[in-house]
C-alpha positions in Angstrom: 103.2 138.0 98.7 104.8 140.2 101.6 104.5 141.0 105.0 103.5 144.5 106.5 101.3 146.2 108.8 98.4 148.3 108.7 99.4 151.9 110.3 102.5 150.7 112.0 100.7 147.5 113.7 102.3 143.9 114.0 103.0 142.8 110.2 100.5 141.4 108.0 100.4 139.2 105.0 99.6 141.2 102.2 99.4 140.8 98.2 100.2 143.5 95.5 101.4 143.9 92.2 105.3 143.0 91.9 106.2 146.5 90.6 104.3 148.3 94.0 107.0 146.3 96.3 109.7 148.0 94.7 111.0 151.1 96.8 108.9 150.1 100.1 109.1 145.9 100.4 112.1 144.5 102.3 113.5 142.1 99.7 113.1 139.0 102.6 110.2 139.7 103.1 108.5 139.0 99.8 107.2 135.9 98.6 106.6 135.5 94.9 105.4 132.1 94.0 107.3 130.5 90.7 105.3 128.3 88.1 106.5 124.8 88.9 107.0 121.1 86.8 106.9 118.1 88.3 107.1 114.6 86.6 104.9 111.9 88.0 105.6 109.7 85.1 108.1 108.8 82.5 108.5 105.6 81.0 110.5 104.9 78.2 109.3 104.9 75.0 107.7 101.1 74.1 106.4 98.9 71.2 104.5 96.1 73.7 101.3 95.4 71.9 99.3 95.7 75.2 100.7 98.9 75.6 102.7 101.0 73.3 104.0 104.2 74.6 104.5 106.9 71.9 104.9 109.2 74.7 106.9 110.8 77.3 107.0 111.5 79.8 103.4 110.6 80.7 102.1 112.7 83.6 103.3 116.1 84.7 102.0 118.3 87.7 102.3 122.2 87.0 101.8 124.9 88.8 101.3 128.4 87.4 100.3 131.8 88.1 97.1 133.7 85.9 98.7 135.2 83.1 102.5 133.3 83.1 103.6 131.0 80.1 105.4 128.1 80.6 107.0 125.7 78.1 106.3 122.7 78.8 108.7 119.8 76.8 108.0 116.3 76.0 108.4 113.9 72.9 106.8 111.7 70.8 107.7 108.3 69.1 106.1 106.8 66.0 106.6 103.3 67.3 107.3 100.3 65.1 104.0 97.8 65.0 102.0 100.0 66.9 98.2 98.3 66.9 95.6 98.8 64.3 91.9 98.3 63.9 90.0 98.3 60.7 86.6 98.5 60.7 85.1 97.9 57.6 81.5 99.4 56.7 79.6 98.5 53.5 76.8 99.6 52.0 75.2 96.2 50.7 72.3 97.6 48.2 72.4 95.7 45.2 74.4 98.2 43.0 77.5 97.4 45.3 77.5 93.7 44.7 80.6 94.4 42.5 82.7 95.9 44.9 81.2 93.3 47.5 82.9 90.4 45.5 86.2 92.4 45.3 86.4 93.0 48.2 85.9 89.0 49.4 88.3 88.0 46.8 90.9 90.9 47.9 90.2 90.1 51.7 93.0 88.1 52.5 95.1 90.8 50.2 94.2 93.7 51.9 95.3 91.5 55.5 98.2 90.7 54.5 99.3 94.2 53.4 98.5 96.0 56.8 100.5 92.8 58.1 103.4 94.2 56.4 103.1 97.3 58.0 101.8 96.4 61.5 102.0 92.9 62.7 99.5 94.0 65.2 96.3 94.4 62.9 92.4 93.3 63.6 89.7 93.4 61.2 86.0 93.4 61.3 83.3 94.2 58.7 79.5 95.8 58.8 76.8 96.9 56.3 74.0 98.6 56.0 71.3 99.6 54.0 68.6 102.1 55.5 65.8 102.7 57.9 63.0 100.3 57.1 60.0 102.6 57.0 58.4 104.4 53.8 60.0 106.4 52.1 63.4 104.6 52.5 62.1 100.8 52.3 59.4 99.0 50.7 57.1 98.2 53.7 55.5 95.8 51.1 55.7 92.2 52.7 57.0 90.7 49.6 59.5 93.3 49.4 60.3 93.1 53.1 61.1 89.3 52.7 62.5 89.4 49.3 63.3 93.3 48.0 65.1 92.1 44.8 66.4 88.3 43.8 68.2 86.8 45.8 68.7 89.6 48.5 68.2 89.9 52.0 65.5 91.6 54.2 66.4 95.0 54.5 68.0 97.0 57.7 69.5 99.6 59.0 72.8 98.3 60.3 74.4 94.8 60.9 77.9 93.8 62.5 79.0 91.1 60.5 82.4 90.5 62.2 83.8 92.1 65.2 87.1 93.2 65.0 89.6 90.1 64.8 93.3 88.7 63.8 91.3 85.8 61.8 91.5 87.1 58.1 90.1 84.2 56.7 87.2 84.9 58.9 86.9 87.9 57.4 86.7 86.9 54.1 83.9 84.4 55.0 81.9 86.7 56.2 82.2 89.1 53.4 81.3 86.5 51.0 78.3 85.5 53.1 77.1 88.5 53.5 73.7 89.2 51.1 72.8 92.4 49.0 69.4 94.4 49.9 67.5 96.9 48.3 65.7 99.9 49.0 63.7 102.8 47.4 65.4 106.3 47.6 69.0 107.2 46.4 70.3 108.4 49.8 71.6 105.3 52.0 71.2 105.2 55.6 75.4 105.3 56.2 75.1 107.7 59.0 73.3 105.4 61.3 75.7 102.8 60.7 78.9 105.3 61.6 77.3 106.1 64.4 76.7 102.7 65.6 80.1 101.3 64.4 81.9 104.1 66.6 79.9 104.0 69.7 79.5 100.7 70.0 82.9 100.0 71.5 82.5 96.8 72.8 80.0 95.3 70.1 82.8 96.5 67.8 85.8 95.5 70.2 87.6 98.7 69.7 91.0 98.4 71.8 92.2 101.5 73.5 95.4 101.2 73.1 95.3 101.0 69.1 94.6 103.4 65.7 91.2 103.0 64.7 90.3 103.0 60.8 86.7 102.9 59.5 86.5 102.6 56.1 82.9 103.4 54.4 82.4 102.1 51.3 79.2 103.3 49.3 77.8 104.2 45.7 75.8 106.5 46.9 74.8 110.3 48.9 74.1 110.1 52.7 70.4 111.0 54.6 70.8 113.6 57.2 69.2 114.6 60.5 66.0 115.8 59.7 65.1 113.3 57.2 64.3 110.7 59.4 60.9 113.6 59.3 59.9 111.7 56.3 59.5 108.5 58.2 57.9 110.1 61.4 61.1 109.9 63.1 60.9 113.1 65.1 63.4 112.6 68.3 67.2 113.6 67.6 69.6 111.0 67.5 71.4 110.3 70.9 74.7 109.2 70.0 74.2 105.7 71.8 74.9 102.4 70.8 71.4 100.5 69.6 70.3 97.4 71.7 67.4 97.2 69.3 66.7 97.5 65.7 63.3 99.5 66.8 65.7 101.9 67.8 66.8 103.2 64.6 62.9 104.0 63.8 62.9 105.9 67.2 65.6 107.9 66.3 66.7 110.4 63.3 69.9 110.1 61.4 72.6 111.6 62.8 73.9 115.2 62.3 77.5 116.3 60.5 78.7 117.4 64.4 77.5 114.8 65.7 79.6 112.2 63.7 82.7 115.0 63.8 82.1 114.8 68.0 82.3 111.1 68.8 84.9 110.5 66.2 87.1 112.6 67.8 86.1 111.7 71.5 86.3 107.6 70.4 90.0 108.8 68.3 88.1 107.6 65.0 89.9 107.8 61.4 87.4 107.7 58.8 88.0 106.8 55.5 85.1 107.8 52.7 85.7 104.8 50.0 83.3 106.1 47.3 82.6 104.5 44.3 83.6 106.5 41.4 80.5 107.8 39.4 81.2 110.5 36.7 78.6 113.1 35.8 77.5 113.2 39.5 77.6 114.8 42.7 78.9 112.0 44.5 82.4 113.1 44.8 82.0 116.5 45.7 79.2 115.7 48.6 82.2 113.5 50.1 84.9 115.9 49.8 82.6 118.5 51.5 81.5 115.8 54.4 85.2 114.9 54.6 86.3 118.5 55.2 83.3 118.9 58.1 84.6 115.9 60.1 88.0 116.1 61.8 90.5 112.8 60.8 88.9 112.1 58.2 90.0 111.5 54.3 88.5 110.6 51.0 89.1 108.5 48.1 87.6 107.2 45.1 87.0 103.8 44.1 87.5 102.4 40.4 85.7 99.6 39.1 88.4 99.1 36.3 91.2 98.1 39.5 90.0 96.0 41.6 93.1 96.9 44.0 91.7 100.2 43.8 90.5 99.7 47.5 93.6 98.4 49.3 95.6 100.8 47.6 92.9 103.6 49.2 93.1 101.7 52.3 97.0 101.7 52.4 97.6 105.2 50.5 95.7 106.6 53.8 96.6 104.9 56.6 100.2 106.0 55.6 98.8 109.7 55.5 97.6 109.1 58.8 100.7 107.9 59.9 103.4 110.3 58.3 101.0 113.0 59.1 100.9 114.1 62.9 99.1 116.5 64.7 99.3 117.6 68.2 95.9 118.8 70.2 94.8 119.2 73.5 91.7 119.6 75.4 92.1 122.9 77.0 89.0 125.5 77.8 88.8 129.2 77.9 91.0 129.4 81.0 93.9 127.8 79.3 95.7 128.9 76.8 97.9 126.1 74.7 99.5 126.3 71.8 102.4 123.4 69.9 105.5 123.9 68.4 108.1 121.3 67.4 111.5 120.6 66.0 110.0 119.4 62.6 110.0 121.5 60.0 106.4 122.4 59.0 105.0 125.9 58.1 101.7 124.7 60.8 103.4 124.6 64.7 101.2 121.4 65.6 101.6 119.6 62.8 104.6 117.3 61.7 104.7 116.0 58.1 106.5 113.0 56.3 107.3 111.1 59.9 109.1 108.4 59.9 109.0 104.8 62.1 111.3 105.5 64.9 111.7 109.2 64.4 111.7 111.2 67.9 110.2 114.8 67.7 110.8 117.1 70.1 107.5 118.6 71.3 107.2 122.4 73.6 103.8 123.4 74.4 103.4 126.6 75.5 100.9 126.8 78.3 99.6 130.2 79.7 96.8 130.5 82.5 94.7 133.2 81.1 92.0 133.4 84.0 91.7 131.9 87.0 89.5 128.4 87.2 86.1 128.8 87.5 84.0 127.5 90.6 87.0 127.7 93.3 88.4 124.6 91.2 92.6 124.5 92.3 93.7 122.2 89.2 92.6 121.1 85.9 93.5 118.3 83.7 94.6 118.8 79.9 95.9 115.9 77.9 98.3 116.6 75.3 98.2 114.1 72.6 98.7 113.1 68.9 95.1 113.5 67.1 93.5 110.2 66.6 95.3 108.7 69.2 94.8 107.9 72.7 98.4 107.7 74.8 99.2 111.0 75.8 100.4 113.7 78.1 98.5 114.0 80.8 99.1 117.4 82.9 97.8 118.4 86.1 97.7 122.4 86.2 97.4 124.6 89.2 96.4 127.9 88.7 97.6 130.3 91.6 95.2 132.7 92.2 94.6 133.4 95.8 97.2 134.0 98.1 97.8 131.2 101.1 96.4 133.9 103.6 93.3 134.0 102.1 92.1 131.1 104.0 90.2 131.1 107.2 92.6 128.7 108.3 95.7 130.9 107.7 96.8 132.6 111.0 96.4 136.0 110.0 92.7 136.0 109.2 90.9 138.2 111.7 87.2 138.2 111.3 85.8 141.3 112.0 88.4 143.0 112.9 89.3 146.6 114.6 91.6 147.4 111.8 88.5 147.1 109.7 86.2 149.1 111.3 84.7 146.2 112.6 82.3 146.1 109.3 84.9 143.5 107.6 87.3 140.5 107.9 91.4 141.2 107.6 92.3 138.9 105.1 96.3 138.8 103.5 96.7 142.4 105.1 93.3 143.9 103.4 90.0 144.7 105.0 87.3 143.0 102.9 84.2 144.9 103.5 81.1 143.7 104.3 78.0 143.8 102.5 76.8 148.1 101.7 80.7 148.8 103.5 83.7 149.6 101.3 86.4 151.6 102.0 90.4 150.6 102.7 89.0 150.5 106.4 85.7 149.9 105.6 84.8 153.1 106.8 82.2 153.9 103.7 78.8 153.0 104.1 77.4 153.2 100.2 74.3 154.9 101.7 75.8 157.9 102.1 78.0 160.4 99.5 79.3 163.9 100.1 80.7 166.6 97.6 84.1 165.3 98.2 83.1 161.7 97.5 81.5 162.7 94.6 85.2 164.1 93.5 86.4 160.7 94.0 83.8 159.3 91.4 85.0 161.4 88.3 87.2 160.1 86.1 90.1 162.3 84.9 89.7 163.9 81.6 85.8 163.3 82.6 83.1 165.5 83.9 80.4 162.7 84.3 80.2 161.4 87.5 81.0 157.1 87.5 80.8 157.6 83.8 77.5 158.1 83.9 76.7 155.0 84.4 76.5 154.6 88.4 76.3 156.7 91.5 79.0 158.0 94.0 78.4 156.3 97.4 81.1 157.0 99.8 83.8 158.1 97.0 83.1 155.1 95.5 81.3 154.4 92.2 78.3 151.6 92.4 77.4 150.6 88.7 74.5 150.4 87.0 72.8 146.7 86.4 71.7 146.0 82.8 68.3 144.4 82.4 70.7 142.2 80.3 71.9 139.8 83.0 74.8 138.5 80.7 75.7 142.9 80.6 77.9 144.0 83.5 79.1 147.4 83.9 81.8 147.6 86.0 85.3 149.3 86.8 86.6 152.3 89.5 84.4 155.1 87.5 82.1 152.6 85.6 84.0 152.8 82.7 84.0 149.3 81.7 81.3 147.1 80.2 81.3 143.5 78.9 79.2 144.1 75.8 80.7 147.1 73.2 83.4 145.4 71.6 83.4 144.7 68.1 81.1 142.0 67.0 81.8 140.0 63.7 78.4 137.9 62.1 76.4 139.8 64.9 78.5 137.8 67.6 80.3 139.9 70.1 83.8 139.2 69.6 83.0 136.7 67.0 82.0 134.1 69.8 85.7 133.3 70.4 86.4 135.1 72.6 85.4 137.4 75.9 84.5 141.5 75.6 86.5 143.1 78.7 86.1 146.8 79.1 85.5 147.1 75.0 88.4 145.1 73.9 87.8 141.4 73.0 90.3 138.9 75.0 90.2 136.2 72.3 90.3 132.7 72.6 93.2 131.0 71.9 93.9 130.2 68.5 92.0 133.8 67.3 93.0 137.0 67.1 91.9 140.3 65.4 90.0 143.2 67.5 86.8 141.1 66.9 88.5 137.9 67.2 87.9 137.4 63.6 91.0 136.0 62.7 92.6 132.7 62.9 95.8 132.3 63.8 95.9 128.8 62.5 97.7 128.8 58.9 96.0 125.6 57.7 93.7 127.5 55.5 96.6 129.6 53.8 98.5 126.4 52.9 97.2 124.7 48.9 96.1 120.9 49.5 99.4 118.4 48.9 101.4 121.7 50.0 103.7 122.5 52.9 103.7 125.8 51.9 102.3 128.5 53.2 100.9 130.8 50.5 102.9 128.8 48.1 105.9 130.8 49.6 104.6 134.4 47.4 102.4 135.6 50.3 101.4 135.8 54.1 98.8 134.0 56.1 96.6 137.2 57.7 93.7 136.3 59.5 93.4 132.8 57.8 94.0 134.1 54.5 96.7 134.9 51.9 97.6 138.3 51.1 99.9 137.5 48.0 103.2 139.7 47.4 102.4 142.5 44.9 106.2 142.2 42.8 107.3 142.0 39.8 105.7 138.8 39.0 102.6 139.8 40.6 101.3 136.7 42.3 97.1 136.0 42.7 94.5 133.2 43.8 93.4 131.4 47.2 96.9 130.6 48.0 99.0 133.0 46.0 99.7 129.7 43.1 98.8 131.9 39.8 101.0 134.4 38.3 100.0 135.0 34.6 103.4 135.9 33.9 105.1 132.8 35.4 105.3 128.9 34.0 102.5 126.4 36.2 103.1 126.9 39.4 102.4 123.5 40.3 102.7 120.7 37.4 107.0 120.3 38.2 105.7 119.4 41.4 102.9 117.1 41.0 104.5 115.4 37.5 105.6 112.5 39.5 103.0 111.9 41.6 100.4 112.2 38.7 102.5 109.7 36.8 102.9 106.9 39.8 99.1 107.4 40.9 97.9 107.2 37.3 99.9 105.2 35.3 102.3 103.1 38.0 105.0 104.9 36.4 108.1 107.3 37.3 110.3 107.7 39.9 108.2 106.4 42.8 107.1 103.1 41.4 110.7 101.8 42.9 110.8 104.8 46.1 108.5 105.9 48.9 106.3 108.6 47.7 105.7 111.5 49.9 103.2 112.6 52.2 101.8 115.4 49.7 101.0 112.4 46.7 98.4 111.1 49.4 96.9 114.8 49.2 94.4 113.7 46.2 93.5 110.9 44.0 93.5 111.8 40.3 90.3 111.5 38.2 91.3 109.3 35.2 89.7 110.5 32.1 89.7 109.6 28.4 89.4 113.4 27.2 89.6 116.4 29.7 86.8 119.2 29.1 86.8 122.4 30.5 85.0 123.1 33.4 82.9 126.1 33.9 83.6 128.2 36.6 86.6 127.1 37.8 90.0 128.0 37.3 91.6 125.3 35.9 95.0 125.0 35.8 96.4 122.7 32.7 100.1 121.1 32.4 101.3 119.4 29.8 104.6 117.3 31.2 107.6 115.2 29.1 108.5 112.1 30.6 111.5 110.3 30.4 110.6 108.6 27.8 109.7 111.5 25.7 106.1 111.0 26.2 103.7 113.8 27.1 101.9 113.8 30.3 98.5 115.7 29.8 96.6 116.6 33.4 95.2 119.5 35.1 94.2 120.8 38.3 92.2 122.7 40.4 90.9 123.7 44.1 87.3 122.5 45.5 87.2 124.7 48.5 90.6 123.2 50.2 90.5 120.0 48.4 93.1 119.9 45.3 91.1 118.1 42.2 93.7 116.8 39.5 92.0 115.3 36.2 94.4 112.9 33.8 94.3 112.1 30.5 93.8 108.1 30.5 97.2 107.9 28.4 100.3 109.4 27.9 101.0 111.1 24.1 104.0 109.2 22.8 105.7 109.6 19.3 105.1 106.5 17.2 108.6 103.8 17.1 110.8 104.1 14.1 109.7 101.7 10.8 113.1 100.3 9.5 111.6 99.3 6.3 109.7 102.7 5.9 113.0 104.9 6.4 114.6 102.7 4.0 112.1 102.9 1.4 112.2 106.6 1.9 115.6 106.9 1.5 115.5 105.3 -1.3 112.7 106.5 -2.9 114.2 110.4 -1.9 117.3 109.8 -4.2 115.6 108.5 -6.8 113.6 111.3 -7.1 116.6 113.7 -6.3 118.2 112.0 -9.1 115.2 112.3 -11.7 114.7 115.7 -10.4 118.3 116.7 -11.0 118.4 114.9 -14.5 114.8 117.3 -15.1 116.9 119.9 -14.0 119.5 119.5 -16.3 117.5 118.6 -19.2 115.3 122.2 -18.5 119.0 124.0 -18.2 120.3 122.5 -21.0 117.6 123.2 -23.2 116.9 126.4 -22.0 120.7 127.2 -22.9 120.4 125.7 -26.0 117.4 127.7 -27.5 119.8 131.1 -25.7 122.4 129.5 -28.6 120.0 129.1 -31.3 118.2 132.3 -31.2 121.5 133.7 -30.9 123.0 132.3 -33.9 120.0 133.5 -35.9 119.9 136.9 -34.9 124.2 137.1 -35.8 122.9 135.1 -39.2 119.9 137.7 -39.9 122.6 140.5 -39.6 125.3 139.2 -41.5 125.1 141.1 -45.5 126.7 138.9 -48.4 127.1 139.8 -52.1 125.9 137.2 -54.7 129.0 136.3 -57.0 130.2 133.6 -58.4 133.6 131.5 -59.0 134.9 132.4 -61.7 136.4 128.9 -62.1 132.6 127.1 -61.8 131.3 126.2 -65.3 127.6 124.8 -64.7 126.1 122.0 -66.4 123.4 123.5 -68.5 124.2 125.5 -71.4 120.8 127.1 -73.0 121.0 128.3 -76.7 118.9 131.2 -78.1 117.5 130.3 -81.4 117.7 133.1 -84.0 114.5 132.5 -86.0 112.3 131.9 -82.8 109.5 133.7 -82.6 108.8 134.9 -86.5 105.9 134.4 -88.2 105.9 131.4 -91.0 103.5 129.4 -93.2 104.1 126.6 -91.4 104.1 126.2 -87.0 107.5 126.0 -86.1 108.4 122.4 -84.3 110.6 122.7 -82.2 113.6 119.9 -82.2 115.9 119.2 -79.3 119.0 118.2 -79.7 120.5 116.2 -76.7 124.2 115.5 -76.7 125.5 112.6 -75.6 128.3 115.4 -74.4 127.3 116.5 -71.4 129.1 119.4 -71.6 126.7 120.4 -74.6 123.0 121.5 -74.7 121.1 123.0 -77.6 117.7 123.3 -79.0 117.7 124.1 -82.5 114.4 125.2 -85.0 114.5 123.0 -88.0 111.7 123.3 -91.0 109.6 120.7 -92.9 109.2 120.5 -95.6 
């Protein structure tokens, strides 16, 4: 703001951009309001049950001009037994009896470990079953009475047991409480939500506390629009029932609906479904889960009948460790977190401990003036799912002070204004079919040199063509459109030709303003198609964004293109590279399935509470999904088989039901093998032998017979060597007599004589 006159009169308040002031403004005489904090309140942080403060200071006025930032500090506390409500909702048809009786005998269990955590801890407990009309219910009067043995009538919801410090109570009333049946598959759980969250003081919700609601079912929800089935035609109100009629007058609720009032009542559901295999059950939940804001999603196993405080316990400390800054800003206010923790998302802290203080700036900008005239608007800055906060008065400065009627220097109708408009801050404002820096135009009339005035330069249309030249001055055509304005000095401007994403101009996040989209915060992009947010370029159980190989653009991961050449939703894969992920999740996979490893005796992390593995006793490959599989050695050389996978942002991890370990050493068995090995390296070496000996052997042999064969005596004899035998030739052998010859031998008693002799007869 400044003071001057109009044509050398007295001085005037005036208002003009900063950079106009410069040569021509006397530096007294300008007046340039400054954006402005003041506390109001600022307790110290505080653990009193009735009140807990988490934050500080508590109330801040600001003051701010349209388009100036301001950071805006404060901090938050994770106070030590800070209150707790658990609000327990069961589905009692008479396939959950099971999980009814654990959860009676594991009451007093599941009280006693919140205790341990808070010592500030309430519990209550509901059921349901569905609406009691055809198709859901048996109208049958038998069945109505009696709808299976030994059950209850059937209904749509029932508060058992208001939230309350008496556990035992609790227990009671689970025990007491009496399974129902009905006819369809779908259970009427979102009726029951509904109720459980809205009813505040049925319920006895405390403000000052964090609110759990665990629902526990087998089975898939009913939706709005099936109430159809049943007749039910009217929309559900989001009111708390006062009668059971009302649940036949109303339809289920809607996905947004449940995802509105838990945030507005600061609601942290937990989905405890019963584990099911070869069904859709899971996957239904995770979706649902993802669709409602502070919520999470487990599994429970009918083998461990801990399973559900561990589910109860393994989220509430995700809850805790996990926090989230929001605020409730509009359009007109821009706000946007950032804090000392280090986290790859600005308004979200990870792994907080008890006691911790983070330091917390939000950045608040004033991108438009309020609407209506309003002065000030109230944001609250808090932790999600909470209800203490920040609360922060803001005043946008958009008028000048002179622009009152009140201010002295208002001068209706005044001379300087041709007497067809009011001096206001130093400028005539015209009015109505008047315009003009005096107000000397009157839009009925236009001359060649107005006309002039109504070109654009670089243009030959006159006002764009789309307006006429009154006066010099350009009067813009009306679309038939009354959301379509055309506006500017030379009707160049329009609200409607900007880029449009899904047939929405500017997406629907933000505001088209002379064909370039002014997005919302939180978007960017020139269609506003682009989220600035990198929760969806971060891998479930992760804090990293684009597993640290990529960057977040518009929502998404563009992976680095190097050597290794990394791929997928969040730039995990690389075909040339070991499992991205298995080092990482080996230990939790090992505590969560087998109560083994490193974290059995420490805290595990926030990121373990990211997923609850799927226990299996053989894992199959799944079609259409790429399934990552790791194979892990444990300290006790045993081998870890699990894989993993992403359903939309939820991480899936399968295990094999048991680890592959190598069988212990058998004493008796290594000794009988060693044994039994040298006697059979001895007979095999005494084989050995024998075959070499032998073999060298026949070598000899055949060897001494070939030298024998070629070896040449000569027959002689020793002269000396007188044989035994003599043989005598006898003389008359062989001639022809009267008589036959007989032939006499004649053996000497001499053995060196022999003789045979012929003798005759006579």
């Amino acid at each position: 703001f400044f003071q001057t006159g109009i044509d050398g009169s007295k001085p005037q308040i005036h208002c003009r951009l900063k950079n106009d002031t410069t040569n021509w403004c006397d530096d007294k005489s300008k007046v340039s309001p400054k954006a402005g904090m003041r506390v109001l309140d600022d307790f110290p942080f505080s653990n009193d049950t009735d009140n807990p403060l988490q934050v500080k200071p508590q109330r801040i006025k600001l003051a701010l001009r349209k388009g100036e930032k301001y950071d805006l500090k404060f901090q938050y506390k994770s106070t030590e037994n800070y209150p707790v409500d658990l609000y327990y909702i069961m589905d009692l048809s008479h396939s959950m009896k099971e999980y009814k009786d654990d959860l009676a005998r594991l009451g007093s269990k599941l009280a006693e470990t919140m205790r341990n955590i808070t010592t500030n801890f309430k519990l209550g407990f509901g059921s349901f079953i569905d609406k009691v009309e055809l198709p859901f219910v048996s109208t049958n009067e038998k069945k109505l009475k009696n709808p299976c043995p030994g059950c209850a009538s059937p209904y749509s919801f029932k508060n058992h047991l208001s939230l309350t410090s008496n556990y035992e109570e609790f227990v009671n009333n689970v025990k007491a409480a009496k399974v129902s049946g009905n006819l369809d598959s779908p259970e009427g759980g979102f009726d029951a939500i509904m109720q459980a969250i809205v009813c505040k003081e049925k319920i006895r919700w405390r403000k000052q506390a964090r609110h759990l609601l665990v629902f526990s079912t087998d089975a898939e929800f009913h939706i709005a629009g099936d109430g159809k089935l049943a007749g039910v035609i009217e929309p559900n109100i989001a009111k708390c029932y006062t009668d059971d009629r009302e649940y036949l007058k109303y339809d289920y609720p809607s996905v947004s609906q449940l995802n509105y009032v838990a945030q507005e009542n600061n609601i942290n559901i937990i989905f405890a479904i019963v584990k099911k295999p070869y069904t859709a059950l899971k996957e239904s939940y995770a979706t649902l889960s993802k669709h409602i804001k502070n919520s999470n999603f487990g599994e429970l196993n009918s083998r461990d009948a801990n399973s559900v405080i561990n589910l109860v316990l393994d989220n509430y400390k995700k809850i805790v460790q996990s926090v989230k800054f929001t605020s409730n800003s509009t359009n007109e206010i821009d706000i946007k977190f950032s804090s000392t923790c280090k986290s790859p998302i600005p308004d979200r802290c990870s792994n907080v401990h008890i006691g911790e203080v983070l330091d917390i700036t939000a950045t608040i900008q004033a991108r438009e003036c309020l609407p209506d005239g309003q002065k000030s608007t109230f944001v609250y800055l808090k932790p999600e799912a909470l209800h203490q906060g920040l609360v922060v008065e803001i005043e946008v400065l958009c008028d000048c002070p002179c622009s009152s009627k009140a201010h002295p220097s208002f001068v209706p109708n005044a001379k300087e204004c041709s007497r067809q408009g009011d001096l206001k801050c130093g400028v005539c404002t015209c009015s109505e079919g008047r315009f003009g820096r005096k107000c000397q135009c009157d839009s009925s009339i236009s001359t060649s040199e107005d006309i002039k005035n109504c070109i654009m330069e670089g243009s030959n249309e006159v006002c764009s063509g789309f307006g006429k030249c009154q006066c010099g001055k350009c009067e813009c055509d009306s679309s038939s459109n009354r959301d379509e304005k055309i506006y500017g000095q030379y009707c160049q401007c329009n609200n409607y030709s900007c880029k449009k994403e899904n047939g929405l101009l500017c997406s629907g996040r933000g505001k088209c303003n002379c064909g370039v989209c002014e997005c919302q915060a939180g978007y960017s992009g020139d269609a506003c198609q682009c989220e600035e947010s990198t929760t969806n370029c971060i891998a479930p159980g992760s804090d990293s964004i684009c597993s640290n190989h990529g960057s977040c653009v518009c929502g998404q991961c563009e992976c680095k293109m190097d050597e290794n050449r990394y791929s997928g939703k969040y730039c995990e894969d690389c075909i040339s590279c070991p499992a991205q992920r298995c080092e990482e999740l080996r230990h939790c996979v090992e505590y969560k399935a087998y109560n083994e490893g490193i974290y059995k005796t420490e805290i595990p992390p926030n990121n373990c509470t990211a997923f609850d593995p799927e226990i299996l006793e053989k894992l199959d490959d799944i079609p259409d999904k790429d399934v990552k599989k790791c194979r892990i050695l444990d300290a006790n050389r045993c081998i870890m088989n699990f894989d993993y996978y992403y359903e939309d942002r939820t991480l899936i991890v399968r295990v094999l039901d048991h680890k592959v370990c190598p069988a212990p050493p058998n004493v008796s068995a290594w000794i009988a093998g060693v044994v039994t090995s040298i006697l059979l390296a001895g007979i095999v070496m005494l084989i050995v032998w024998k075959v070499f000996t032998t073999i060298h052997d026949r070598r000899e042999y055949a060897k001494f017979e070939n030298e024998k064969k070629a070896l040449k005596w000569h027959n002689s004899e020793n002269p000396l060597y007188r044989g035994a035998t003599t043989t005598f030739a006898n003389p008359a052998y062989n001639r022809p007599t009267s008589f036959s010859p007989e032939p006499i031998t004649n053996t000497s008693s001499d053995p060196d004589i022999n003789f045979l002799a012929d003798t005759d007869r006579n």
